[in-house]
C-alpha positions in Angstrom: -66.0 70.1 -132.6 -65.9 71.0 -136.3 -63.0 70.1 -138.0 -61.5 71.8 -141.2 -62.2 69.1 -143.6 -65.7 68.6 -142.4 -65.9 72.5 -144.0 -66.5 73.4 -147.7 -63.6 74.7 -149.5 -63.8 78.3 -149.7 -64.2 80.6 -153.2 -60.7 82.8 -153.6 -60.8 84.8 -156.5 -57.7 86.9 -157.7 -57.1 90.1 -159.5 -55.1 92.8 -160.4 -55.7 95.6 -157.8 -55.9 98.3 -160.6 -58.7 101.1 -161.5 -59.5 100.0 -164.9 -60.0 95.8 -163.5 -61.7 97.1 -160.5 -64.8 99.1 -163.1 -65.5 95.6 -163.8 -65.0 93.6 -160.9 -68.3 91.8 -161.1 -68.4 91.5 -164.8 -64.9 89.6 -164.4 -66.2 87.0 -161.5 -68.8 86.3 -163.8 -66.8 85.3 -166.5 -64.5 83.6 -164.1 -67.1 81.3 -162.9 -69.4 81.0 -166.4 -73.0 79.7 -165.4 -72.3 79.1 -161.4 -75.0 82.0 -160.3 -74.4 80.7 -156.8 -70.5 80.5 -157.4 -70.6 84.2 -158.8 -73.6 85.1 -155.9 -70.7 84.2 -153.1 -68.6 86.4 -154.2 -70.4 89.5 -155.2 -73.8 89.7 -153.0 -72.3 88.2 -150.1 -69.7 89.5 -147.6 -66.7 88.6 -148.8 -63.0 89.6 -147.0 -60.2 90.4 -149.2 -56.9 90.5 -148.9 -54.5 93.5 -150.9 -50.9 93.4 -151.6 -48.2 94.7 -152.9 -44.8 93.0 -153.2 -41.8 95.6 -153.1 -38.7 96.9 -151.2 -40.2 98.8 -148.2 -37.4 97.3 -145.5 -34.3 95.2 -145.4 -36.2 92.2 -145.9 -35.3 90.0 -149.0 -38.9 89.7 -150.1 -41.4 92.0 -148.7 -45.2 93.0 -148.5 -46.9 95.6 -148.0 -50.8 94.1 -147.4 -54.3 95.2 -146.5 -56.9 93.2 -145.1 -60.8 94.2 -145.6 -64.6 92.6 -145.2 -67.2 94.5 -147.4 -70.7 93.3 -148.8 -70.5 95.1 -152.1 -66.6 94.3 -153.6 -66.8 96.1 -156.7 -68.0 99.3 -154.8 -65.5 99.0 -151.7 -62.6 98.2 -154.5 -63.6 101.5 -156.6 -63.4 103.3 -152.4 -60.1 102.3 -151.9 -58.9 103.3 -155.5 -60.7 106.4 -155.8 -61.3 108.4 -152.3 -59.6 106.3 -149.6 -56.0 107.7 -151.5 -57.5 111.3 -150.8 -57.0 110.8 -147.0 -54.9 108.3 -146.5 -50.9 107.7 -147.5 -50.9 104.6 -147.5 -53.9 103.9 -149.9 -52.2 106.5 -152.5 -49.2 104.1 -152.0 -51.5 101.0 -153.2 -52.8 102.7 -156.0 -50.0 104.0 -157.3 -48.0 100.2 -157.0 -47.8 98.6 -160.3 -47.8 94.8 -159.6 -50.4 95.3 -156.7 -52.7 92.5 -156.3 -56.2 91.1 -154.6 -57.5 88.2 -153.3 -61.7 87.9 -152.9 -62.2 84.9 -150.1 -66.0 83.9 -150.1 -67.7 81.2 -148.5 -71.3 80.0 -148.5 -71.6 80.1 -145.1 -70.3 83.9 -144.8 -72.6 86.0 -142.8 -71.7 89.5 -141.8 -69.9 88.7 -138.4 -68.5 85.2 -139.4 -66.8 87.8 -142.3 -66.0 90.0 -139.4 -63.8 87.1 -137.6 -62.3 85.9 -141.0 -60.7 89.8 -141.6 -59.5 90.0 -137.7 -58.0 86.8 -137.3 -56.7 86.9 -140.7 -54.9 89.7 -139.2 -53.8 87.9 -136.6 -51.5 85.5 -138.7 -50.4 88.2 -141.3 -49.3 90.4 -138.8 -46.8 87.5 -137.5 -45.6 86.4 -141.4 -42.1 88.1 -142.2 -42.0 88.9 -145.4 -44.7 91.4 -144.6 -43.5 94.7 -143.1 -46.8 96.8 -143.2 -50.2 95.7 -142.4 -52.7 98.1 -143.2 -56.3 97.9 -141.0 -57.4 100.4 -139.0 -60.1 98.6 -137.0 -59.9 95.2 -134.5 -63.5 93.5 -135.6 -63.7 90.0 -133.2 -67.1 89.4 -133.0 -68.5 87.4 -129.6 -71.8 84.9 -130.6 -73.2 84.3 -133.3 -74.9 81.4 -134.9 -72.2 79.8 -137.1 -69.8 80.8 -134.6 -68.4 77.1 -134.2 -67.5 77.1 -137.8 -65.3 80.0 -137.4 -61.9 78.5 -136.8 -62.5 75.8 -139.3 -63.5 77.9 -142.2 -60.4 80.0 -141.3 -57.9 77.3 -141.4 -59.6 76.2 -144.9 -59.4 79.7 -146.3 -55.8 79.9 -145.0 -54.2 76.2 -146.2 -56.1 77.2 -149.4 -54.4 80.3 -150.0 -50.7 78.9 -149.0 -51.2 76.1 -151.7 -50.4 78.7 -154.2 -46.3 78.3 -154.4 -46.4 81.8 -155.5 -47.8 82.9 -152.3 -46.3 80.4 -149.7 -43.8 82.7 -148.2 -47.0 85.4 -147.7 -49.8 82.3 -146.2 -46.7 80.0 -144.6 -47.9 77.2 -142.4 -50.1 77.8 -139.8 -48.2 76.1 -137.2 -45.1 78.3 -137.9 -46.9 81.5 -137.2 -48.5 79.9 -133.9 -45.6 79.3 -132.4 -44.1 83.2 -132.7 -44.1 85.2 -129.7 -45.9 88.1 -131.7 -48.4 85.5 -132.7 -49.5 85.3 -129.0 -49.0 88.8 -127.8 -50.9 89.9 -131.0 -53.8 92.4 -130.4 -55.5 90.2 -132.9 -56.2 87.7 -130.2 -59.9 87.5 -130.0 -60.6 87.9 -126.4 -62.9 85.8 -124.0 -65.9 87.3 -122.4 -63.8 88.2 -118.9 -61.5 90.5 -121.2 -64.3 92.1 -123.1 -65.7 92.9 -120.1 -62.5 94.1 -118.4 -61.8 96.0 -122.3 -65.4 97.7 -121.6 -64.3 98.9 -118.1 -60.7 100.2 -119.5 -61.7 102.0 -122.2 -64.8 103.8 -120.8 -62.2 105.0 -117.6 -59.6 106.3 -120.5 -62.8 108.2 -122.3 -64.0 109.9 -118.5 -60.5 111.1 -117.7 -59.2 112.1 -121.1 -62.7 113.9 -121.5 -62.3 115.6 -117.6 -59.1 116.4 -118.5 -58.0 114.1 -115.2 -54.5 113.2 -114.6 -52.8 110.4 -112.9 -55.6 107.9 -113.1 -54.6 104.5 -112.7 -56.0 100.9 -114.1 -54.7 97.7 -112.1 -54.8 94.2 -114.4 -54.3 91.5 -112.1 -54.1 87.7 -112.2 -52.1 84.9 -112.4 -49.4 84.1 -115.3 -51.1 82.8 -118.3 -53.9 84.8 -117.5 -54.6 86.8 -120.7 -53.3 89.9 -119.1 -50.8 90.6 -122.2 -53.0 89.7 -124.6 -56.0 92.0 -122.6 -53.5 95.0 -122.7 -51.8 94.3 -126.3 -55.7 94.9 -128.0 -56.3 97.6 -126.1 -53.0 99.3 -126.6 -53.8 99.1 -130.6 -57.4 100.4 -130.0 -56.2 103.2 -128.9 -52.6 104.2 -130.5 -54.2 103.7 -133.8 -56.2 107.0 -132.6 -54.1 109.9 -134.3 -55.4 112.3 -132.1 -54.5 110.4 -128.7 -51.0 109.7 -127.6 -50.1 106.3 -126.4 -47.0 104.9 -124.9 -46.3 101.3 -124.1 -43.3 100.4 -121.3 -41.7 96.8 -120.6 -38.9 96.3 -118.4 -38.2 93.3 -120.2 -35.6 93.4 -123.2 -37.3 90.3 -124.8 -41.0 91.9 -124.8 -39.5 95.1 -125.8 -38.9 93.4 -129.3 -41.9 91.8 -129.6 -44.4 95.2 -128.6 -41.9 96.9 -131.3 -43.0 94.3 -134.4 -46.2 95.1 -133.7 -45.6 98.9 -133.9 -44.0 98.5 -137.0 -46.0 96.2 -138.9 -49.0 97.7 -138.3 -48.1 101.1 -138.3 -48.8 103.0 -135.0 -45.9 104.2 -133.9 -42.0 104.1 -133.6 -39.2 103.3 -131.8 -40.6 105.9 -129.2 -43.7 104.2 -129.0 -42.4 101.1 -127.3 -39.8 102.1 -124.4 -38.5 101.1 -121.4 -39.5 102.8 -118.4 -36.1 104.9 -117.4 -36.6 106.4 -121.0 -39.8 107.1 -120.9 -39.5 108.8 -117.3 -36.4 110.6 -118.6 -38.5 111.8 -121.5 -41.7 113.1 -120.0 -42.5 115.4 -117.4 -45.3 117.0 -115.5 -45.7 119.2 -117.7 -45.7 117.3 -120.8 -47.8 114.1 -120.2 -48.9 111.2 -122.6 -52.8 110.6 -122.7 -52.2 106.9 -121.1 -49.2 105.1 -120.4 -49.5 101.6 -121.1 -46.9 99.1 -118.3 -46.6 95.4 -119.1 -45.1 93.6 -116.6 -45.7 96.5 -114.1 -44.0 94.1 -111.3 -40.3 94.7 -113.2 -40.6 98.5 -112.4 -37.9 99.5 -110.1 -39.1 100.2 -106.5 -35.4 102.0 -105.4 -33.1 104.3 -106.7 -30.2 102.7 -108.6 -27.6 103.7 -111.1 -30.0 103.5 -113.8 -32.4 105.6 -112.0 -31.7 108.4 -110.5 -32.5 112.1 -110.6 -36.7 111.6 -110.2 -38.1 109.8 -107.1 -37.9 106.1 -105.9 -40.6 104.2 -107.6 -41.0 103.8 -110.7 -44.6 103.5 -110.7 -45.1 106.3 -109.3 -43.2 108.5 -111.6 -44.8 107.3 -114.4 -48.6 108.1 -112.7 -47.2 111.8 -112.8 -46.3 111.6 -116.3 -49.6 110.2 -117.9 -53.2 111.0 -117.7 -54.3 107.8 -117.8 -52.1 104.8 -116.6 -52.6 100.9 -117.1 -50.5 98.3 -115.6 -50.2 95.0 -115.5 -48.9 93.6 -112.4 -48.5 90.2 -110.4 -46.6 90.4 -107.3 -45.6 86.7 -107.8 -44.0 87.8 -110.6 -41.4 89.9 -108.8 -37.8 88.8 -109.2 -35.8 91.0 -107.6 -34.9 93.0 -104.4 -35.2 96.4 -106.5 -38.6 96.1 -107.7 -40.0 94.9 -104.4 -43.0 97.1 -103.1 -42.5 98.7 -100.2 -45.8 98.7 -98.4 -46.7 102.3 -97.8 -46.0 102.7 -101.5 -48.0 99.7 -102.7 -50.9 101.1 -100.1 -50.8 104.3 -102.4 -50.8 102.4 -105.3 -54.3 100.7 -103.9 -55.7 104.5 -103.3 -54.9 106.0 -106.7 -56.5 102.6 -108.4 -59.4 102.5 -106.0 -62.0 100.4 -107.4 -60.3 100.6 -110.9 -58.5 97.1 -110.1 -59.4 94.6 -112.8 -58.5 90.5 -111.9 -58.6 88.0 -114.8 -59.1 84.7 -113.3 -59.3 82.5 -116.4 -56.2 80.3 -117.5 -55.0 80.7 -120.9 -51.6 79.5 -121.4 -51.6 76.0 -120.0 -53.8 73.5 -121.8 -54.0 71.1 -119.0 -57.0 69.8 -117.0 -58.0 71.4 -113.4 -56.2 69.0 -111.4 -52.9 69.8 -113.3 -53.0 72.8 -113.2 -54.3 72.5 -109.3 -51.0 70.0 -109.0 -48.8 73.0 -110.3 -50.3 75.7 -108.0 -50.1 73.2 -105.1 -46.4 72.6 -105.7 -45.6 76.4 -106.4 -48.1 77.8 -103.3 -48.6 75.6 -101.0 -45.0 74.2 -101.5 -46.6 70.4 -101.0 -46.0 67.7 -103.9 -49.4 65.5 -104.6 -49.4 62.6 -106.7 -49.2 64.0 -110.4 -52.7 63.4 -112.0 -53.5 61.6 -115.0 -54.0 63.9 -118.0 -54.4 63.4 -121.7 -54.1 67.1 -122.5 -50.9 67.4 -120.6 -47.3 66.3 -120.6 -46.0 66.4 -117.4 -43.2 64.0 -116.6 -40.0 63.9 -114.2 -36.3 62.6 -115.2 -33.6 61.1 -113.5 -31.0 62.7 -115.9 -30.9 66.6 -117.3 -29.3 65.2 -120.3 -32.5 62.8 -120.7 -34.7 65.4 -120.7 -32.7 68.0 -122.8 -32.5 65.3 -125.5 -36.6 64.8 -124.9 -37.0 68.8 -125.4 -34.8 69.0 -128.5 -37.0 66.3 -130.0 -40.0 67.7 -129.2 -39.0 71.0 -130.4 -37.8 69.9 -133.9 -40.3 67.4 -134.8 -42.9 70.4 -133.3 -46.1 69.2 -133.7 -47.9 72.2 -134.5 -47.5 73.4 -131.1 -45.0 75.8 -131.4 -41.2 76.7 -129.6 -39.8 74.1 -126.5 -37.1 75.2 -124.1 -35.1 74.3 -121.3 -34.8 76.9 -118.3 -33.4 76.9 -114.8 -33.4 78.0 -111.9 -30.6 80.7 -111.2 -28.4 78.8 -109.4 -25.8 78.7 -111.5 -22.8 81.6 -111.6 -23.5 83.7 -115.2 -22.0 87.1 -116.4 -22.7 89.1 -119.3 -19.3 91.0 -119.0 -16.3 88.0 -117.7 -15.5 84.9 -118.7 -15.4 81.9 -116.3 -12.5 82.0 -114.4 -11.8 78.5 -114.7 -11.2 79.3 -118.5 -14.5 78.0 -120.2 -15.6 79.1 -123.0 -19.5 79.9 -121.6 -21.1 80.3 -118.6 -23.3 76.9 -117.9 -25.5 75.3 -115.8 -24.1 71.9 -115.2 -24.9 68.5 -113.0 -22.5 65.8 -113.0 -21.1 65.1 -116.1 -24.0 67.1 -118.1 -24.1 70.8 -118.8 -25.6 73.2 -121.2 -24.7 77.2 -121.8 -26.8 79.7 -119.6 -28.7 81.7 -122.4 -27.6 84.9 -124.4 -24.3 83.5 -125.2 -24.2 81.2 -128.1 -23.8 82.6 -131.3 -25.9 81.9 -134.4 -23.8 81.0 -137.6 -26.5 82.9 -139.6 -27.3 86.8 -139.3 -30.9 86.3 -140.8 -33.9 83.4 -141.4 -36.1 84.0 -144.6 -34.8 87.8 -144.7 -35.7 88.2 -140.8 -33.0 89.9 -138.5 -32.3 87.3 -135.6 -31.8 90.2 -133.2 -35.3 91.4 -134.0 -37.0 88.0 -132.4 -37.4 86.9 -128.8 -34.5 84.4 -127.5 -36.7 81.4 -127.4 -37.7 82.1 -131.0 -33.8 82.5 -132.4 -33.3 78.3 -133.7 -29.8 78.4 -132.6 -31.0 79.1 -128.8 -31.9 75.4 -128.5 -29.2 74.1 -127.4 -28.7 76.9 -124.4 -30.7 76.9 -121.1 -33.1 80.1 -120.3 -33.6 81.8 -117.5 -36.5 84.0 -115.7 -34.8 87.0 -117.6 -35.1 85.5 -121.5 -39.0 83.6 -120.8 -40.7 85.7 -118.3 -43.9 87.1 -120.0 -43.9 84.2 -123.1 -45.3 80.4 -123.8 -43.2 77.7 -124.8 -44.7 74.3 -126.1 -42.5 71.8 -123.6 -40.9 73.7 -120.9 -38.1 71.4 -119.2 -37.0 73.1 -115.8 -33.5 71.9 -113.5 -34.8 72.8 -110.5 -31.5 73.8 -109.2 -30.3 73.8 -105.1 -31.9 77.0 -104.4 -34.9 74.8 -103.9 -35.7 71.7 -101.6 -37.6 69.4 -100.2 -37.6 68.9 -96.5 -39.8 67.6 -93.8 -42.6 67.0 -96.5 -42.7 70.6 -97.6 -40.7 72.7 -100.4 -38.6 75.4 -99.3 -36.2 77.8 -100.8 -32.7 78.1 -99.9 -31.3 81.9 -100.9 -27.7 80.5 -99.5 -28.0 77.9 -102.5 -29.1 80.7 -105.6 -26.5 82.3 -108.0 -29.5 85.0 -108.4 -27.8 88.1 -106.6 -30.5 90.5 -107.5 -32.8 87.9 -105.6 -31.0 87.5 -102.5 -29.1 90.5 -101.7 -30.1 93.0 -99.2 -32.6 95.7 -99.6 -32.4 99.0 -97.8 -35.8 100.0 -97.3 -36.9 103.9 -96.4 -36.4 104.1 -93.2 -32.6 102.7 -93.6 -33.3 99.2 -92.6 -31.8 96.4 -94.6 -34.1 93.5 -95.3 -33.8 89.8 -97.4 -36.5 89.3 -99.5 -35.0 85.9 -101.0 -37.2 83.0 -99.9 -40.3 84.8 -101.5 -38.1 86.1 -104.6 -36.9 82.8 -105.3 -40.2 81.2 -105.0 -41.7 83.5 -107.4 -38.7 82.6 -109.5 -40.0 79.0 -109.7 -43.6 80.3 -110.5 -42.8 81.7 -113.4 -40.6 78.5 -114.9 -43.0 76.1 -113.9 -46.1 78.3 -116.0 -44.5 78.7 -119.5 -45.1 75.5 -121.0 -48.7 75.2 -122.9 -48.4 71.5 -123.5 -45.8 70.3 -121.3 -44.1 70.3 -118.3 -40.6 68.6 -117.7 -39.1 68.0 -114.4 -35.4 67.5 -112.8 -34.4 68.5 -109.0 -31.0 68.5 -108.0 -32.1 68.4 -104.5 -32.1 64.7 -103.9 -34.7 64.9 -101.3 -36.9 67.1 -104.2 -36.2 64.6 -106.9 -37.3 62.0 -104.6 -40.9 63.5 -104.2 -41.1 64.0 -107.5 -40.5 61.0 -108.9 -43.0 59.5 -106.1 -45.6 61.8 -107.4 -44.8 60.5 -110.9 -45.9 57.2 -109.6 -49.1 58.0 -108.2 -48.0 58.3 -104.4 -48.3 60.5 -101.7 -45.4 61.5 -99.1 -46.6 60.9 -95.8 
């Protein structure tokens, strides 16, 4: 593996980003770089990718951006494009050339070819679509490129290029750290990802059903992306989404049912400038909004499995599945979905329902297989599927890759995440979560007159999550209320749930495996009598009137999703004696017979 000092630094050449500088854009690297013909070369008969911005007052931020990002082979002719006819079609080039202080970076490289340029522009993307300070990035194209034969120097050069450019103090709050940006939910989620071959090939599949029905004129057609957590499926239908909002002739709506990734699929939307507010809704709203008679071209679902299955306060008036409601208000529809990802009586599929589902998606049912989140080896990840499916506990397996460990004491463990969160290590945002075992209201105090709602063990206890308050309003001129709850500093000292990390990666997960789950006659089971988690455990009145518990499997998928959000780590502590037991056995190599 190539490392970023084995690489050559990188050429980056600045300018103003003015008409009269750009005439004689080649005439000014020459003097720049007086007698280096291979130095001047690099930068003017080579690609180069260059970066455009503009520093000014376009949001509430303290210090803002507006920024493009480009790859061209000819710089003084693409510069002259931009100033001279791109203004002609498009706002938001007027806007540049009109900007007074705007300014440009030229980023060459001896080993730039056309597609190693390609992967410089996208993933630059990629990282300036997650800095703050910038509240509009402008590229109308995603350009990841698959092989190529300095492929392996891609990431490398990158990382160059980027340090290289944050060195300036001028620019640090515009090329910040790497590792901070990493660690941001919008970071992962970005549509900037560059995808592995299973995506592409499940991209190629998507797309080329969106172009047959919106070309038919079809309605109702429906995409199923499958797979496990940690699969890519988020990251599959983020790129996608962009491919095809940033089409002004085509309408596209993405839903969540998840107020965390509702803020996240918004940043997107508003930094790079393909939508609103209206863009990025929750389902009710969007079903409330559209009928049959007034359809989107597709209807984009992340976390498909949160749709509501029932009728409820919240939705009423249209029919009793979500899903369903939303295939009759779409041409095209694409949904993620993992029925171990369920969590709740009201978004349980009813079979004859789900048996639709299967008809209308037919062969149009896509399953990523690959895992991407967790950066462990086979066997741990085998250990972790073992312990979730097939509810046995094998000895853990030695792994250099991964952190998994067990404690005897919550408070241990806490202490262990908080120091692993602060000191960081380039990895990116630790958490503690728990089961839902643990009382927790968003609208009443504790009636034993605490302050907060926690989840406790002995002496030890932390605050359930969403109800700490941050001293500060804002972080280098960002909104805390606009970023996810693991992502808000304060929230570090309060314990998540399934409703605050579902659908993100943490660096070090720790999870209190609460009562709701135990350990008996060598096999895991869950206990709905033991789980705070109403929603879970409560009765569900099906169609034909019967009333049915869906706990057990609602509980377990409850303990899927907590045990597959850490990348790097994974910390363990059972309040089950019996549970903490086998775990800590495992710990040690042994079996239970």
């Amino acid at each position: 593996m190539i490392m970023s000092e084995q690489v050559k630094d990188p050429l980056i050449f600045e300018t103003s980003y003015r008409k009269d500088t750009a005439a004689h854009l080649d005439e000014e690297i020459e003097k720049r770089y007086p007698g280096k013909y291979h130095e001047q070369e690099l930068l003017t008969d080579y690609p180069t990718v260059y970066i455009i911005d503009n520093q000014g007052k376009q949001s509430d931020y303290k210090e803002d951006y507006t920024v493009y990002v480009g790859e061209t082979i000819d710089i003084q002719r693409r510069t002259l494009e931009h100033l001279d006819a791109d203004p002609e079609t498009r706002e938001d080039w007027e806007e540049l050339r009109n900007a007074k202080n705007a300014h440009m970076f030229v980023i060459g490289h001896e080993h730039f070819n056309k597609s190693l340029a390609l992967d410089i522009e996208n993933r630059m993307m990629q990282y300036l679509s997650s800095v703050d300070v910038i509240s509009k990035l402008n590229n109308r194209r995603e350009n990841a490129q698959r092989k190529y034969y300095t492929s392996e120097e891609f990431i490398p050069i990158f990382n160059r290029i980027w340090d290289k450019l944050g060195e300036n103090k001028r620019y640090r709050n515009l090329f910040p750290p790497r590792q901070l940006l990493e660690k941001s939910a919008i970071f992962k989620a970005s549509p900037f990802n560059k995808l592995t071959d299973e995506q592409n090939q499940a991209k190629k599949k998507i797309l080329k059903t969106v172009e047959q029905a919106l070309a038919k004129n079809q309605t109702g057609q429906l995409v199923l992306v499958t797979g496990e957590a940690g699969a890519g499926k988020t990251v599959l239908m983020s790129n996608i989404f962009y491919e095809l909002a940033k089409q002004d002739q085509l309408n596209a709506v993405m839903m969540v049912n998840h107020p965390q990734q509702v803020k996240v699929y918004r940043q997107i939307v508003k930094k790079l400038g393909v939508g609103d507010d209206e863009t990025v809704v929750k389902p009710t709203h969007f079903i409330n909004k559209y009928d049959e008679d007034h359809k989107v071209d597709v209807a984009f679902i992340d976390e498909a499995h949160l749709l509501w299955t029932k009728r409820n306060q919240g939705y009423y008036g249209h029919g009793d599945n979500q899903l369903l409601d939303i295939l009759q208000r779409a041409k095209v529809v694409l949904a993620v979905y993992d029925h171990k990802q369920v969590l709740t009586a009201d978004e349980i599929m009813e079979n004859e329902d789900w048996q639709q589902i299967k008809r209308l998606a037919g062969d149009k049912v896509i399953r990523l297989k690959n895992q991407m989140r967790i950066a462990a080896s086979d066997e741990t990840i085998r250990w972790i599927r073992d312990f979730i499916d097939q509810r046995r506990i094998f000895p853990i397996p030695q792994d250099d890759k991964y952190d998994l460990q067990v404690f005897d004491d919550p408070k241990e463990m806490q202490e262990a995440i908080a120091k692993f969160n602060a000191e960081d290590h380039g990895h990116g945002i630790s958490r503690m979560v728990a089961t839902f075992d643990w009382e927790y209201s968003s609208n009443r105090k504790p009636k034993d007159g605490s302050d907060y709602w926690c989840v406790s063990e002995g002496a030890w206890s932390m605050p359930w999550n969403l109800q700490l308050k941050s001293s500060q309003k804002q972080q280098n001129g960002v909104n805390y209320d606009e970023l996810s709850w693991a992502e808000q500093p304060h929230t570090i000292k309060e314990i998540g749930s399934t409703y605050t990390v579902q659908g993100f990666d943490l660096n070090h997960v720790g999870v209190v495996i609460g009562p709701s789950v135990k350990y008996r006659d060598g096999k895991v089971i869950f206990d709905p009598s033991a789980s705070a988690n109403k929603k879970a455990v409560q009765r569900r009145t099906m169609k034909d009137n019967s009333k049915q518990r869906f706990g057990e499997q609602l509980l377990h998928n409850e303990l899927n999703v907590l045990l597959t959000r850490g990348v790097h780590g994974l910390y363990l502590h059972a309040v089950d004696p019996q549970l903490q037991a086998a775990l800590k056995r495992a710990a040690l190599g042994q079996r239970h017979n």
